[in-house]
Kinemage of the C-alpha trace (Angstrom):
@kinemage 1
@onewidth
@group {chain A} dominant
@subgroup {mainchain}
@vectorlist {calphas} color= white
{ca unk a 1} P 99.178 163.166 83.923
{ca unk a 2} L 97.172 166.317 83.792
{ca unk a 3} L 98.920 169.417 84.537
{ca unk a 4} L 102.301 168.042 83.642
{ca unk a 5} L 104.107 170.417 82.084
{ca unk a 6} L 106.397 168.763 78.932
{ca unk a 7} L 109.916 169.818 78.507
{ca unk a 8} L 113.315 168.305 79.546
{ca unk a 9} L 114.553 170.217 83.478
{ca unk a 10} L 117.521 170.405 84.283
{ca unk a 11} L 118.735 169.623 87.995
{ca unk a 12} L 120.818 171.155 90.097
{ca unk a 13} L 122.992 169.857 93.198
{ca unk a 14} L 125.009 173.467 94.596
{ca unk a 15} L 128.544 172.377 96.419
{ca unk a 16} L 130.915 174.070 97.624
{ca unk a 17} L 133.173 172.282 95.112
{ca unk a 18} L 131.015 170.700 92.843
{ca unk a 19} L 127.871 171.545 91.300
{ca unk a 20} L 125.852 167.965 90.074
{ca unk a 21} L 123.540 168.463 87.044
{ca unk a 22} L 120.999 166.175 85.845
{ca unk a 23} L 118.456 166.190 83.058
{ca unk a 24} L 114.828 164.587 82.699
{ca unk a 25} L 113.442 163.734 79.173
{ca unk a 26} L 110.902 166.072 77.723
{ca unk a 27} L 107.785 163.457 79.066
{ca unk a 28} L 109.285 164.008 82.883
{ca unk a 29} L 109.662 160.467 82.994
{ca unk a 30} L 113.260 159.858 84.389
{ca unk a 31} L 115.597 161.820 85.642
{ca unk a 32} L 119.433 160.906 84.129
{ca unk a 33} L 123.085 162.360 85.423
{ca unk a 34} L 124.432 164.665 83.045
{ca unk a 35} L 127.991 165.998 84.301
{ca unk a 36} L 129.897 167.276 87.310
{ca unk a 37} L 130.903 171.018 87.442
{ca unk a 38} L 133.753 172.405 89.244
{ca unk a 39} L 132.469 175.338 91.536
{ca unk a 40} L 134.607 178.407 90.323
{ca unk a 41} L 133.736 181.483 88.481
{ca unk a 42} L 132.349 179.641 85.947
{ca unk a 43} L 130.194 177.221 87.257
{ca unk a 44} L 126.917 179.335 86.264
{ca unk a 45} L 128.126 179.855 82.696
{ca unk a 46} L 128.726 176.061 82.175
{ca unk a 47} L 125.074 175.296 83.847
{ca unk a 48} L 123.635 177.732 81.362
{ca unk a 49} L 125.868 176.171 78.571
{ca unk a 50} L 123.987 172.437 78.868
{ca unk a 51} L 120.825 173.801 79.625
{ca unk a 52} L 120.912 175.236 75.908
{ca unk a 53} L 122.435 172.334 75.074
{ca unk a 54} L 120.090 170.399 76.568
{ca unk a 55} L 117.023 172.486 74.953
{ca unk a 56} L 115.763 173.307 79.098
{ca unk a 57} L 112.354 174.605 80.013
{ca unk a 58} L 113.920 175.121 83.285
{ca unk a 59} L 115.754 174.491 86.127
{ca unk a 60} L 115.067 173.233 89.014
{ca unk a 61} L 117.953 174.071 91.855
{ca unk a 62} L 118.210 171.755 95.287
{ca unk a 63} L 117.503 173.915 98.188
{ca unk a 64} L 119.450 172.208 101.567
{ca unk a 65} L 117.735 173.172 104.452
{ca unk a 66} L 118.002 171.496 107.647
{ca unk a 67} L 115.882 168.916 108.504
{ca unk a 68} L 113.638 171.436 110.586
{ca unk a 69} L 113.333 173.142 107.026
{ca unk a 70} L 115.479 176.077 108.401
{ca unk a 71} L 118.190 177.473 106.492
{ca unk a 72} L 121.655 176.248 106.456
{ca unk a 73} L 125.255 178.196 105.067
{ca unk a 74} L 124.536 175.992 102.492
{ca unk a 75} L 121.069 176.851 101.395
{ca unk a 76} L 122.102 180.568 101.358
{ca unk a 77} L 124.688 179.266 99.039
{ca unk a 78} L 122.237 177.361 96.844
{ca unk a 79} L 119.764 180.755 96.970
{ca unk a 80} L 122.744 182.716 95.288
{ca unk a 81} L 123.943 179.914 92.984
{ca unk a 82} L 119.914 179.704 91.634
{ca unk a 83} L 119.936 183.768 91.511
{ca unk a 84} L 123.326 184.047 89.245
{ca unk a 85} L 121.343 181.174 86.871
{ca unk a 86} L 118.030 183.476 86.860
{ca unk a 87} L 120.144 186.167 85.924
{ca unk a 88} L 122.105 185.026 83.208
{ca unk a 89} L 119.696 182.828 81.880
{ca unk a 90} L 116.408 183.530 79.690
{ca unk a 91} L 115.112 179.733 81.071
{ca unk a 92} L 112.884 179.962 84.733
{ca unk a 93} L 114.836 178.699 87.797
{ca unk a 94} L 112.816 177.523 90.488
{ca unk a 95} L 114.054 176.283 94.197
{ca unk a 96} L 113.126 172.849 95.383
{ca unk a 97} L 113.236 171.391 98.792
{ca unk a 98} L 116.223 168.645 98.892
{ca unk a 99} L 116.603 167.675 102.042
{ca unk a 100} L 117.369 164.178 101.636
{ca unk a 101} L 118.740 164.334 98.113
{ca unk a 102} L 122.752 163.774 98.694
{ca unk a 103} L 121.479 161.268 101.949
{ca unk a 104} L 119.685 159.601 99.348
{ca unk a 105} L 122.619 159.445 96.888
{ca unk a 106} L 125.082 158.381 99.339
{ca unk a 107} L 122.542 155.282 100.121
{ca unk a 108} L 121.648 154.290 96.289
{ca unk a 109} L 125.589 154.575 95.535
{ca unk a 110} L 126.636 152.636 98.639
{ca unk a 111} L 123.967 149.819 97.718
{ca unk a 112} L 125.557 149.651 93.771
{ca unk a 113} L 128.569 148.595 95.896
{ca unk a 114} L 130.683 152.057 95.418
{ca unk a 115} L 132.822 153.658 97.981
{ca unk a 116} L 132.705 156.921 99.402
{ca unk a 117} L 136.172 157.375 97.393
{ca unk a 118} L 135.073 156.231 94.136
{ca unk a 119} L 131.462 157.870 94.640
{ca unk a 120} L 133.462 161.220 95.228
{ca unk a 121} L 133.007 162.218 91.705
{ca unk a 122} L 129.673 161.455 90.758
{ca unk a 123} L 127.566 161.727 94.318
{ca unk a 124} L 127.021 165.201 93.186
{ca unk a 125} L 124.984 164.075 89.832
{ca unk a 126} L 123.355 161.166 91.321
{ca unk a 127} L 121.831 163.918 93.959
{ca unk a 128} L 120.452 166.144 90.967
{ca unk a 129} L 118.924 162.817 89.417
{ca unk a 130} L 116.770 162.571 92.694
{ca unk a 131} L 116.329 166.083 93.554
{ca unk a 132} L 114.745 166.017 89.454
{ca unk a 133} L 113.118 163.237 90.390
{ca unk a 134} L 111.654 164.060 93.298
{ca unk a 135} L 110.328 167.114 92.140
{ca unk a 136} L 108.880 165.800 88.641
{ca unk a 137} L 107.294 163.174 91.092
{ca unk a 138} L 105.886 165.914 92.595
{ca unk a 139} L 104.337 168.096 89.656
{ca unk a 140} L 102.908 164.653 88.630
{ca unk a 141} L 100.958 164.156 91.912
{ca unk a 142} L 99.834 167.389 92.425
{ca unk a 143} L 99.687 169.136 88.812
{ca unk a 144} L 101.598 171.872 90.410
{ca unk a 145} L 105.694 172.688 89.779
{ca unk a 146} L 107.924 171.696 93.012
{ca unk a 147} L 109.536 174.397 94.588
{ca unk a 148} L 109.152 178.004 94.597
{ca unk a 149} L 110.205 180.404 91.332
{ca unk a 150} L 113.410 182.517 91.587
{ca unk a 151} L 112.946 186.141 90.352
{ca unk a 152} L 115.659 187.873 88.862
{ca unk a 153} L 116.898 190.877 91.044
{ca unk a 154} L 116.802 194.101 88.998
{ca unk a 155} L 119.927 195.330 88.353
């Protein structure tokens, strides 16, 4: 596992009413759902909240693009969500590509035998856990971090 870096990430899944978080253990080894956020004015504070409580190295924020890898209302939306985390947190946030992330959730929870009703709730922390995932599966292969780092605007 060279180039791993160790630490416990926190994922991100940006919605427009939810916001699924997820958390890895400090080895990178699995990626576990954490809790579901209301989007509303204080969405970021809460996100900043568990990642201290968490002890974060980072976070890692789903990017939706399309599947052409263009962007989407929603990845503009994720873009701002990961700048208002790199600005009022000390931790590095870093996009990652999640294309298939909530796809992939919708799958895994339909397969456990869940609704669409019942998933409602947690679909949103089940796509962080694979967006993590993905991402530490990533670093792993290529002893690089997924994604690309968000800088914090000057004010």
């Amino acid at each position: 596992m060279s180039g791993f870096r160790r630490g416990v990430r926190l994922g991100i899944d940006v919605g427009k009413a939810r916001v699924g978080v997820a958390r890895c253990d400090p080895d990178g080894l699995l990626a576990t759902p954490v809790e579901t956020v209301q989007r509303d004015d204080r969405s970021v504070e809460r996100v900043v909240t568990l990642a201290a409580e968490h002890s974060a190295t980072e976070i890692l924020v789903g990017l939706p693009l399309n599947m052409r890898g263009e962007d989407t209302a929603s990845t503009t939306d994720a873009r701002r969500f990961a700048s208002e985390l790199a600005a009022a947190s000390e931790l590095p946030v870093r996009l990652v590509d999640e294309r298939l992330s909530t796809v992939s959730a919708h799958a895994a929870l339909r397969e456990s035998g869940r609704s669409q009703r019942s998933s409602r709730s947690i679909v949103d922390q089940v796509a962080a856990v694979v967006l993590l995932q993905q991402a530490l599966d990533v670093e792993k292969s290529t002893g690089r971090p997924a994604g690309t780092p968000v800088f914090q605007e000057p004010a």
